[in-house]
KEMARPA-614701 format. One record per residue (C-alpha): residue number from 1; residue in one letter; x, y, z. Coordinates in Angstrom, 1 decimal. Example, Ala and Ser with C-alpha at 12.3 -4.5 7.8 and 13.67 -1.06 7.14 Angstrom:
// KEMARPA-614701
site n->1, res->a, x->12.3, y->-4.5, z->7.8
site n->2, res->s, x->13.7, y->-1.1, z->7.1
//
This chain:
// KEMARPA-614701
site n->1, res->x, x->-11.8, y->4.5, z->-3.3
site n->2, res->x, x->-15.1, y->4.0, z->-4.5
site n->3, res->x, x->-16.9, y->2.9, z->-1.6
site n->4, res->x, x->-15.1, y->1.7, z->1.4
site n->5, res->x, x->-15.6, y->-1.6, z->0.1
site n->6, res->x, x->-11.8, y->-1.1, z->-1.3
site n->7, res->x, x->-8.7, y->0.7, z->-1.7
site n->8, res->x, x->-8.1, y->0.8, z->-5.5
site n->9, res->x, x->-5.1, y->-0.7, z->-6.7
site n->10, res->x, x->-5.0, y->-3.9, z->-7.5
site n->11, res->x, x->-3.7, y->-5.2, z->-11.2
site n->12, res->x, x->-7.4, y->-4.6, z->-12.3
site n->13, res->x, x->-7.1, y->-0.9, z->-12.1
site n->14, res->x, x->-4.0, y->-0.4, z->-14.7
site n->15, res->x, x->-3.1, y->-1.9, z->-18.2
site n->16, res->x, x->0.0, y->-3.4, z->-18.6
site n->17, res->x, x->2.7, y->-1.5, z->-20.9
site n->18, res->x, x->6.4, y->-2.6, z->-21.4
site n->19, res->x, x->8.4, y->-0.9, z->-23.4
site n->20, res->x, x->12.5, y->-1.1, z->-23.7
site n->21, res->x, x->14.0, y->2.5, z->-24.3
site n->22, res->x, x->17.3, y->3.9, z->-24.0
site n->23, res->x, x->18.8, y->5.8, z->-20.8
site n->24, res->x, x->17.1, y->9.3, z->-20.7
site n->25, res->x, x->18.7, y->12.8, z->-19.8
site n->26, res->x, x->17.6, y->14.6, z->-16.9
site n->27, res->x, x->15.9, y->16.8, z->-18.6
site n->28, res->x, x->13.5, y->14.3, z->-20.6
site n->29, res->x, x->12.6, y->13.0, z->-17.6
site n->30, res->x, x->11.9, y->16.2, z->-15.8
site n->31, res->x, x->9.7, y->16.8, z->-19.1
site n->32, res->x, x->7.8, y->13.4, z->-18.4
site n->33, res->x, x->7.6, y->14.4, z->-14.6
site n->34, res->x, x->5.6, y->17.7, z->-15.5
site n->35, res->x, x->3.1, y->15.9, z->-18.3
site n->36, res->x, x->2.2, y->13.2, z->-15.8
site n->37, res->x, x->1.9, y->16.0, z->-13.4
site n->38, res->x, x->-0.4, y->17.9, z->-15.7
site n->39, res->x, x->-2.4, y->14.8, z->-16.4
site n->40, res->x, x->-4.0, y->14.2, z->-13.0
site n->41, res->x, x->-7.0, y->16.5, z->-12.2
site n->42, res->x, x->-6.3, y->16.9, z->-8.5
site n->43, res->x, x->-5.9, y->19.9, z->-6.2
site n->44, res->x, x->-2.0, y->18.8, z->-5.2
site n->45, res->x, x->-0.3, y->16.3, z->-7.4
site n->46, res->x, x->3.5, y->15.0, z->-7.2
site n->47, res->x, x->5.4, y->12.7, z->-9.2
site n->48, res->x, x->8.9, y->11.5, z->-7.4
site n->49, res->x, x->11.7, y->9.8, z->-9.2
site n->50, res->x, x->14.4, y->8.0, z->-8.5
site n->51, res->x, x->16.9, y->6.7, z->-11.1
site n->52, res->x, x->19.8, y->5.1, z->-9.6
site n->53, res->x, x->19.9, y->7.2, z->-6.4
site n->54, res->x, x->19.3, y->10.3, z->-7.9
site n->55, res->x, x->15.7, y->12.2, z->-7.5
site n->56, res->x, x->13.8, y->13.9, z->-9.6
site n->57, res->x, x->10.9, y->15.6, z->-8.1
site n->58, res->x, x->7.9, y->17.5, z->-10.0
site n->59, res->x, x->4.7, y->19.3, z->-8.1
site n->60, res->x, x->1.2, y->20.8, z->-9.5
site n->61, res->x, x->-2.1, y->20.9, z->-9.3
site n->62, res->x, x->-5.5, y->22.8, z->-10.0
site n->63, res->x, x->-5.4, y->24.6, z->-6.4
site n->64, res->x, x->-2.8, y->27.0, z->-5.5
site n->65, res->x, x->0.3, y->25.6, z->-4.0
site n->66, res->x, x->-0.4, y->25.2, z->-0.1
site n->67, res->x, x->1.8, y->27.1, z->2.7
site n->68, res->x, x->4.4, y->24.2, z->3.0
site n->69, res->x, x->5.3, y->22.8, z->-0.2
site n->70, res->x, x->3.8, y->19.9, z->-1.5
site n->71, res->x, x->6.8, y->17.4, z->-1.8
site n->72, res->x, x->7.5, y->18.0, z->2.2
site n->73, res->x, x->4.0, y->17.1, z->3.0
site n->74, res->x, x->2.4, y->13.7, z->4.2
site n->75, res->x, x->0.1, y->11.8, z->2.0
site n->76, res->x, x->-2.2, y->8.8, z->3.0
site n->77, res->x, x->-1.2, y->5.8, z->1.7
site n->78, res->x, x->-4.3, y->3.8, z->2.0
site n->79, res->x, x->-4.3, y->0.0, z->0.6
site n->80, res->x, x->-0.3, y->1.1, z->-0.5
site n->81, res->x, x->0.2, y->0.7, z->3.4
site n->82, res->x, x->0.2, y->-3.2, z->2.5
site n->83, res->x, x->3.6, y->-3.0, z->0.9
site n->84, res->x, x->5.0, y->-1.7, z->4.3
site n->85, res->x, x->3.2, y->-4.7, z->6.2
site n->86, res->x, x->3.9, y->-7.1, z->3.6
site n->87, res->x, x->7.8, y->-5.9, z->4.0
site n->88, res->x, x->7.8, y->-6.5, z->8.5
site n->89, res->x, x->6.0, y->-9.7, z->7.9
site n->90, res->x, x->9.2, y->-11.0, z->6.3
site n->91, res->x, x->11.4, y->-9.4, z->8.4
site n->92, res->x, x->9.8, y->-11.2, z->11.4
site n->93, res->x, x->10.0, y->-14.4, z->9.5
site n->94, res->x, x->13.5, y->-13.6, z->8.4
site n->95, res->x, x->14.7, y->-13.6, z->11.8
site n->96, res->x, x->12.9, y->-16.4, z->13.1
site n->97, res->x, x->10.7, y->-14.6, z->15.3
site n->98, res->x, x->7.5, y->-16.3, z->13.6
site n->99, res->x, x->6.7, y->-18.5, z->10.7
site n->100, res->x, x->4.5, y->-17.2, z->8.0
site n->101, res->x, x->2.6, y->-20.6, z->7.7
site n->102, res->x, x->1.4, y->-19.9, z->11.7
site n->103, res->x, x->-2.4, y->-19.7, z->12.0
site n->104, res->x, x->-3.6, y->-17.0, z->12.6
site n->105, res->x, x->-6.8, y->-17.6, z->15.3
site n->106, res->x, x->-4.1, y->-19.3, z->17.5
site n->107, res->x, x->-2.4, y->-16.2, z->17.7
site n->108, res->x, x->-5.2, y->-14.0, z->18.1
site n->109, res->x, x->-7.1, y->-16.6, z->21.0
site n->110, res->x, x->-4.1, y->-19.0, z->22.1
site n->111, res->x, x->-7.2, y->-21.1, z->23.7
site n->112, res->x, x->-8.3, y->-22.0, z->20.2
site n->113, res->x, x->-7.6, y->-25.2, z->18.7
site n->114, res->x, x->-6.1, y->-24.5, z->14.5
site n->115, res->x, x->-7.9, y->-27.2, z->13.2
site n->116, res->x, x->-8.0, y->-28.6, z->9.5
site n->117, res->x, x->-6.6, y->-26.2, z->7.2
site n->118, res->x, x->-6.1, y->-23.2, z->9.0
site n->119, res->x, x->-6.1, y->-19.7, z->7.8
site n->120, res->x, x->-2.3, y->-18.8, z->8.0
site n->121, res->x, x->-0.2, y->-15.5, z->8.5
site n->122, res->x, x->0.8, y->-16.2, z->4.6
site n->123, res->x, x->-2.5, y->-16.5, z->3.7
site n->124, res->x, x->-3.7, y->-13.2, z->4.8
site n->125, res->x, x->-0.9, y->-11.3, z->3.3
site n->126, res->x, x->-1.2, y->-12.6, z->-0.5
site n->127, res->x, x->-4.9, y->-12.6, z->0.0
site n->128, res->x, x->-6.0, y->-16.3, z->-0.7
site n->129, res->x, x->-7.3, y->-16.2, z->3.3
site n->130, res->x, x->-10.9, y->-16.5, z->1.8
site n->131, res->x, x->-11.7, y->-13.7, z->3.5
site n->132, res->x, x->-14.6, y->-10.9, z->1.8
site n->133, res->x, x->-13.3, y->-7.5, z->1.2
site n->134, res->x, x->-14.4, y->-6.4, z->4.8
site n->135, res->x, x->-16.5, y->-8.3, z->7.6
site n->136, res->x, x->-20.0, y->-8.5, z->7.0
site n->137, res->x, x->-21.1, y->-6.2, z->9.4
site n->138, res->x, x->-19.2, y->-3.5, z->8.0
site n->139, res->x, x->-21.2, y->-1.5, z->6.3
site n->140, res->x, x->-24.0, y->-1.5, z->8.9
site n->141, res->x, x->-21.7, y->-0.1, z->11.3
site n->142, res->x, x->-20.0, y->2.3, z->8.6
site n->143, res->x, x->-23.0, y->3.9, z->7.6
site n->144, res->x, x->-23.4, y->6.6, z->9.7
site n->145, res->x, x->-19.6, y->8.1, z->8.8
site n->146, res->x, x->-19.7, y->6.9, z->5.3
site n->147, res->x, x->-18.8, y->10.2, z->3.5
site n->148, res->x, x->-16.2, y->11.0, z->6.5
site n->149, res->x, x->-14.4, y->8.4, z->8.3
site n->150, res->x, x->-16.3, y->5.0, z->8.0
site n->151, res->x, x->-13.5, y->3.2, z->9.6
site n->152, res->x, x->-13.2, y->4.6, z->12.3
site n->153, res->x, x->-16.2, y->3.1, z->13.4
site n->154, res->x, x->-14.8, y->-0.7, z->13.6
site n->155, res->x, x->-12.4, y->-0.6, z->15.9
site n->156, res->x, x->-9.8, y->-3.3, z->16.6
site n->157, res->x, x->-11.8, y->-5.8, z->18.7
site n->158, res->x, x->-14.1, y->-6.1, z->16.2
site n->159, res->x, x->-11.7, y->-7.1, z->13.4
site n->160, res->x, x->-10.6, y->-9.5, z->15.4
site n->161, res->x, x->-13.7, y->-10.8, z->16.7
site n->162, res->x, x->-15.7, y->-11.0, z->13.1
site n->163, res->x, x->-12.5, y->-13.5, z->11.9
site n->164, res->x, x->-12.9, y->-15.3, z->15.0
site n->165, res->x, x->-16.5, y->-15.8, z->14.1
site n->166, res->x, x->-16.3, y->-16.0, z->10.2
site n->167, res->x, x->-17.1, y->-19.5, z->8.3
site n->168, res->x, x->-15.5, y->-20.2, z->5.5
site n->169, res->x, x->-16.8, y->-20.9, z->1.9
site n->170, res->x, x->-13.5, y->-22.0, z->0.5
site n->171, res->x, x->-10.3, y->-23.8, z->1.6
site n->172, res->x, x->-7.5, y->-21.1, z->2.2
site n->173, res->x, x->-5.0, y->-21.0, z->0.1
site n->174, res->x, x->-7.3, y->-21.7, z->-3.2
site n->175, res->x, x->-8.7, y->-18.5, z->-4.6
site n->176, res->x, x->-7.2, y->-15.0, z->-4.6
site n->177, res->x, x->-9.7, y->-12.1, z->-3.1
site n->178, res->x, x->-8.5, y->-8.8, z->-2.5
site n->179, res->x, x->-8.9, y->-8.3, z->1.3
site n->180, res->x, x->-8.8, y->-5.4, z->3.3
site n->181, res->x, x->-10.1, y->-7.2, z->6.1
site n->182, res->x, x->-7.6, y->-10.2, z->5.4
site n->183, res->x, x->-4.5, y->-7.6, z->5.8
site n->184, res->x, x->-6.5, y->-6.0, z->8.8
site n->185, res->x, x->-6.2, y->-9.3, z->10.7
site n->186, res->x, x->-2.5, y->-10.1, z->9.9
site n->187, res->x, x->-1.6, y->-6.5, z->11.7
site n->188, res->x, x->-3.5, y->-7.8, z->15.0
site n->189, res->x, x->-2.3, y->-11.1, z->14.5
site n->190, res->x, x->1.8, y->-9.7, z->14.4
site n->191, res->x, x->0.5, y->-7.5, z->17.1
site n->192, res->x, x->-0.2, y->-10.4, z->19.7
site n->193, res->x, x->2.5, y->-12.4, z->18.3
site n->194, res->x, x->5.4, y->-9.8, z->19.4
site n->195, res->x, x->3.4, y->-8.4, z->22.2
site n->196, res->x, x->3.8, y->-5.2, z->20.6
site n->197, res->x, x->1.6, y->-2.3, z->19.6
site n->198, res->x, x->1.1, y->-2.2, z->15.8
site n->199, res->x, x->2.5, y->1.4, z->15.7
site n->200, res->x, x->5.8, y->0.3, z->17.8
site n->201, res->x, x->6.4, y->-2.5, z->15.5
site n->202, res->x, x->5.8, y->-0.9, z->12.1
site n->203, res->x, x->7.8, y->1.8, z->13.2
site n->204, res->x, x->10.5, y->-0.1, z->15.0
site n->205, res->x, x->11.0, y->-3.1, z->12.8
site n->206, res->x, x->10.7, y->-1.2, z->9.6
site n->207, res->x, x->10.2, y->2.8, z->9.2
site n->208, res->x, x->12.9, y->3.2, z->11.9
site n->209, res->x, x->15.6, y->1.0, z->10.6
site n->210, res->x, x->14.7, y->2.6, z->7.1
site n->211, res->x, x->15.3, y->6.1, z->8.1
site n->212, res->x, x->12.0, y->6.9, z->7.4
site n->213, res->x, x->11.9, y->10.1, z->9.4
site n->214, res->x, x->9.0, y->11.4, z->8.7
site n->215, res->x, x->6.3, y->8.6, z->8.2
site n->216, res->x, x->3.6, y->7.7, z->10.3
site n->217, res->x, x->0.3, y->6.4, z->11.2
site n->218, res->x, x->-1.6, y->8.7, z->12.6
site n->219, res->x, x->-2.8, y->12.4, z->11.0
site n->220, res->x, x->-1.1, y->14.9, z->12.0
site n->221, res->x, x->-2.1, y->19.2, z->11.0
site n->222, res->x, x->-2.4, y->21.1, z->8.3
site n->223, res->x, x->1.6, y->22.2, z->8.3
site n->224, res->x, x->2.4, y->18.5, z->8.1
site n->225, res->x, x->-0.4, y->16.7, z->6.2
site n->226, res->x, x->-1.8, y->17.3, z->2.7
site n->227, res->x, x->-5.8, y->17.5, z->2.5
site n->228, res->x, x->-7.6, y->15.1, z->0.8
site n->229, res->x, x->-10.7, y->16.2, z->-1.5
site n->230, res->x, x->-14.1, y->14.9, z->-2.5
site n->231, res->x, x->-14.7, y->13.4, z->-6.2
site n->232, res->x, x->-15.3, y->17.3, z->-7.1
site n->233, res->x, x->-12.0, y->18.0, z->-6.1
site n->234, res->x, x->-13.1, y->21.1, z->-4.3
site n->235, res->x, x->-14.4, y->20.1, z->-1.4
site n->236, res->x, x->-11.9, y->19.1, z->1.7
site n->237, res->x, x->-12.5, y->16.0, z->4.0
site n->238, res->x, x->-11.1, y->15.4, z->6.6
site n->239, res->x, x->-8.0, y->12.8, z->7.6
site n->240, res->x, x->-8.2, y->9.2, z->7.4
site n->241, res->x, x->-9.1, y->7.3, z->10.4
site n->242, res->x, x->-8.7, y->3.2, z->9.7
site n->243, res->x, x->-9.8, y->1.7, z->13.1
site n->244, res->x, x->-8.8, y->-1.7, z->13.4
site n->245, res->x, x->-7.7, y->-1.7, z->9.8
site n->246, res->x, x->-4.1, y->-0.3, z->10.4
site n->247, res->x, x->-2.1, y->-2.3, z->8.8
site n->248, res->x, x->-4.5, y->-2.5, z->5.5
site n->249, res->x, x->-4.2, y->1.6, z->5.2
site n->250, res->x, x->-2.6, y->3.8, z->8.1
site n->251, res->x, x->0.2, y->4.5, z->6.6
site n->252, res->x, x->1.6, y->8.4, z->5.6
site n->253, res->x, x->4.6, y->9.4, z->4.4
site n->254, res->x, x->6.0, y->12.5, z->2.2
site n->255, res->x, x->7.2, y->11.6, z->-1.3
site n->256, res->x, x->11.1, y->11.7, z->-0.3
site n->257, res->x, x->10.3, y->9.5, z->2.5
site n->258, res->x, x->8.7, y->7.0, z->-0.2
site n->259, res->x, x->11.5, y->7.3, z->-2.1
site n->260, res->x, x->13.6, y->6.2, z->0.1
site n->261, res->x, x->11.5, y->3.0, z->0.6
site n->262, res->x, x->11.5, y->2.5, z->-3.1
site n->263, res->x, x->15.0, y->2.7, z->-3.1
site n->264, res->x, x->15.8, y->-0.2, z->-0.3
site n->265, res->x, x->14.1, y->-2.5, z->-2.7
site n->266, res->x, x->16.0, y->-1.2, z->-5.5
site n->267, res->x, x->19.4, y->-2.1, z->-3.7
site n->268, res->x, x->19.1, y->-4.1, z->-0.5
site n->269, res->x, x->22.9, y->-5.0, z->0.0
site n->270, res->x, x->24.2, y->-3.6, z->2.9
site n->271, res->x, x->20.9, y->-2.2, z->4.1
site n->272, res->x, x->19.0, y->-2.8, z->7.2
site n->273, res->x, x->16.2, y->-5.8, z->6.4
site n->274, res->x, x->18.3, y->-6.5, z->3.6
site n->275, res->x, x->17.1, y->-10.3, z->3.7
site n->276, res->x, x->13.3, y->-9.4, z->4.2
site n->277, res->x, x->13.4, y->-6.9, z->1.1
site n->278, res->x, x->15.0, y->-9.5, z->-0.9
site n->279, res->x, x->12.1, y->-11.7, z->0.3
site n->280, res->x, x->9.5, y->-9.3, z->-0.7
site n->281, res->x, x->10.6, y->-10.0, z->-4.5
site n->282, res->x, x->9.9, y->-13.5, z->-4.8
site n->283, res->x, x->7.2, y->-14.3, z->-6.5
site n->284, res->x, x->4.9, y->-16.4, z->-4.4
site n->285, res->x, x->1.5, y->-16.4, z->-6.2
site n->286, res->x, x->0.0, y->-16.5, z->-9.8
site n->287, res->x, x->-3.8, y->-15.7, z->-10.2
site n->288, res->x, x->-4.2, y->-18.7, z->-12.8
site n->289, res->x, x->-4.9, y->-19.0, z->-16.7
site n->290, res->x, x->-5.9, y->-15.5, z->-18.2
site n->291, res->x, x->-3.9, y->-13.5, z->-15.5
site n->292, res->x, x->-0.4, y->-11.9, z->-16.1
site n->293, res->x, x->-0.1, y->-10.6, z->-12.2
site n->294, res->x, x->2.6, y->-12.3, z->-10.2
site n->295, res->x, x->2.2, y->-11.6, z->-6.6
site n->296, res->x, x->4.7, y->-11.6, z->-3.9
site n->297, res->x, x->3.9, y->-11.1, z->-0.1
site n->298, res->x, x->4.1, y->-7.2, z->-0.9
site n->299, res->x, x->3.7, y->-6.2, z->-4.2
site n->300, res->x, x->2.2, y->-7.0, z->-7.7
site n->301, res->x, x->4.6, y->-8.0, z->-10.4
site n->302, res->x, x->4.4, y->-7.4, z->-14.0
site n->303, res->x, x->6.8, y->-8.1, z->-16.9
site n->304, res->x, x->8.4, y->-5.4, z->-18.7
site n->305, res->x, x->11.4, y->-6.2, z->-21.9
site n->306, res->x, x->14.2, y->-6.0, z->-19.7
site n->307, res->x, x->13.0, y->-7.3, z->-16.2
site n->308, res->x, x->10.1, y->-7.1, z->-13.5
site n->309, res->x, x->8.3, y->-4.3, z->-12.8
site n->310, res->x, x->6.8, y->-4.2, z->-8.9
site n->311, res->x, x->3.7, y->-1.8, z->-8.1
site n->312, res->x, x->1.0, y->-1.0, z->-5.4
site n->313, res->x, x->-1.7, y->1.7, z->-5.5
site n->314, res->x, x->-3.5, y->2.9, z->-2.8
site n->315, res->x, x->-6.1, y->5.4, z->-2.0
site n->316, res->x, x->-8.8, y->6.8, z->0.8
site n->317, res->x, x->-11.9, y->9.0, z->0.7
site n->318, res->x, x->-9.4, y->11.8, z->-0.6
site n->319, res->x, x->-6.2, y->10.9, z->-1.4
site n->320, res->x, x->-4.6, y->8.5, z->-3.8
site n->321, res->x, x->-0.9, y->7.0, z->-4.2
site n->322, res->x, x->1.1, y->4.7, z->-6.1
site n->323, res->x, x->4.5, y->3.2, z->-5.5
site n->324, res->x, x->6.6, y->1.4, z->-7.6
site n->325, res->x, x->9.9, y->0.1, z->-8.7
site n->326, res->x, x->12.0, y->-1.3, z->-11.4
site n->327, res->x, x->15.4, y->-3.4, z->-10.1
site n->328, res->x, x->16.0, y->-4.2, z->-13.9
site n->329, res->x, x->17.1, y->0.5, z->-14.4
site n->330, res->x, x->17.6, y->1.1, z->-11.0
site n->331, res->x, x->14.4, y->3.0, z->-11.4
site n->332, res->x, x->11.3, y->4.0, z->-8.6
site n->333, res->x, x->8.6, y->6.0, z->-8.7
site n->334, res->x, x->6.6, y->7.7, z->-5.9
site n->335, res->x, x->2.9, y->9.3, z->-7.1
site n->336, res->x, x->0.3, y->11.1, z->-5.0
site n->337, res->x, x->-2.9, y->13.5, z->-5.6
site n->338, res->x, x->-5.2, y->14.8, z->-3.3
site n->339, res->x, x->-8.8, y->13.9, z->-5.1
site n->340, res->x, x->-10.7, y->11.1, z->-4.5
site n->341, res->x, x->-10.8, y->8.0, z->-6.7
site n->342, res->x, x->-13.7, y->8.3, z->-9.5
site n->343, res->x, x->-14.5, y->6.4, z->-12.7
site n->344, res->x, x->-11.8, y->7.0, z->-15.1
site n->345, res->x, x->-9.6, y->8.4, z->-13.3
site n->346, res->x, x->-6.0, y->9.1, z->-14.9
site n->347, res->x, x->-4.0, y->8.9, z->-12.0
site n->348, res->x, x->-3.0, y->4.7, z->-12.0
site n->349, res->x, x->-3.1, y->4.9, z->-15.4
site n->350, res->x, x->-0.7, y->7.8, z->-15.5
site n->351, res->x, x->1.6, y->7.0, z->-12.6
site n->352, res->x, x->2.3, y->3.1, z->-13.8
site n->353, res->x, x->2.5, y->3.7, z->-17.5
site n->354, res->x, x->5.0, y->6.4, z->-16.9
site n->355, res->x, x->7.2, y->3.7, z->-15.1
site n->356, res->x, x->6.5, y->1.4, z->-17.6
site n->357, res->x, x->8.1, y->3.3, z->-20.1
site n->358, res->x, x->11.4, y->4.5, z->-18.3
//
């Protein structure tokens, strides 16, 4: 990210591309692994592909390659965490444990009255909440950490307590504002909802029942995690702490692990949360006149020639990612680099054109 102020990775950051080809062999595709590879300017880099069930996986970089190879390592996720919160929303709403159209301060302070128009569970998720990228107070607080872990310093409580407190300028539910702090909330409010811990139910109602083995929310060491780098890509920093913005950006995960999330949206029969990842296809939102992004309550949607294309980019102080999938080829890729976000940076650009084009 550029400043804390976001996670890159909304539709503003990529150009659309469609293009309808012909099947490839797997050795065009390994071929379009390695240039996308060698396209990103990052100490680690890895492109993962799957293509009906079957994975193609390429690695690189400008640093050597680390003690434990790069496609077993965890990356941070950042803002492509949402996709994974988006996904156990519906799966509580799927099996009628909650309603997404629930406000959200009566979950967080039961005492509290929803009056008119309330700011809903829906709401936060597809960001129309008409919440600011993060609570005011923010960056005062951030300051101090702002080239390490800036949140870290606003902790849970104070999430919570800065929606309690926030007044409105718009009716929810009628503009769209990327929200970090919108996303933020909806993880407490599921949290006081099921009475559960945010890390229990992430990882009971969805990274368990996925088989996501080796996912997580909290850093773990060097043998496990990949280190994330400065804009120079040289210099190391250190692991991302989110505070009370969990389920905006805690997420990490190695690229087979993400794959196999890709792939339960590529074929949901059969599967565990088969409803909710059916859910998290529907479109549910359209920015308006002069937008082509379709949102759903997880992912942006773009058109391709022969049928959607669903994405969501991520990245922290050090570390970027993209995930994305195509139902239409049986066709999802995982991408991650260990350099920090800049101006013009190829790796968005790279990782969604390359799907794109498959």
């Amino acid at each position: 990210m550029t400043a804390p102020a976001r996670w890159p990775g909304s539709p503003a950051d990529v150009t659309g591309v469609t293009s309808k080809q012909a099947p490839l062999d797997d050795e065009t595709v390994r071929r379009r692994l390695d240039v996308a590879v060698d396209a990103v300017d990052a100490p680690d880099v890895v492109f993962a592909l799957s293509r009906h069930g079957r994975r193609t996986v390429r690695t690189g970089g400008t640093a050597p390659p680390p003690p434990v190879a790069r496609e077993r390592l965890r990356y941070e996720m950042g803002s492509a965490s949402k996709t994974f919160t988006g996904l156990l929303l519906a799966q509580l709403t799927q099996t009628g444990l909650l309603s997404a159209g629930e406000p959200a301060a009566t979950l967080l302070d039961p005492a509290r009255r929803p009056g008119e128009d309330p700011v809903t569970l829906a709401h936060l998720i597809t960001h129309t909440a008409g919440l600011p990228a993060l609570p005011a107070d923010f960056f005062v607080r951030a300051l101090p950490a702002w080239r390490t872990n800036p949140y870290a310093r606003y902790p849970a409580e104070r999430v919570v307590d800065a929606f309690l407190r926030h007044r409105r300028r718009h009716r929810p539910g009628t503009r769209w504002h990327y929200s970090n702090f919108g996303v933020a909330v909806l993880g407490h409010a599921l949290t006081a909802a099921t009475a559960t811990p945010w890390d229990e139910l992430l990882t009971g109602q969805v990274l368990g029942p996925l088989g996501l083995s080796e996912a997580t929310l909290v850093p773990g060491g060097p043998d496990t995690d990949a280190t994330g780098h400065r804009k120079d890509g040289t210099t190391p920093v250190p692991p991302l702490i989110v505070g009370g913005f969990q389920a905006a950006g805690a997420v990490r995960a190695t690229p087979h692990d993400l794959l196999t999330f890709l792939e339960a949206h590529l074929d949901p029969a059969g599967r565990p949360l088969a409803d909710a990842l059916c859910a998290v296809q529907r479109p549910v939102l359209r920015r308006g006149l002069g937008h082509r992004h379709v949102h759903t309550v997880a992912w942006f949607q773009h058109p391709t020639e022969c049928g959607p294309m669903y994405f969501h980019g991520g990245a922290t102080l050090g570390q970027q990612a993209f995930l994305g999938f195509r139902p239409d080829i049986g066709t999802a890729l995982a991408a991650v680099c260990t350099r920090r976000f800049r101006a013009g940076d190829a790796f968005v650009p790279t990782a969604y054109t390359l799907l794109a084009e498959m």
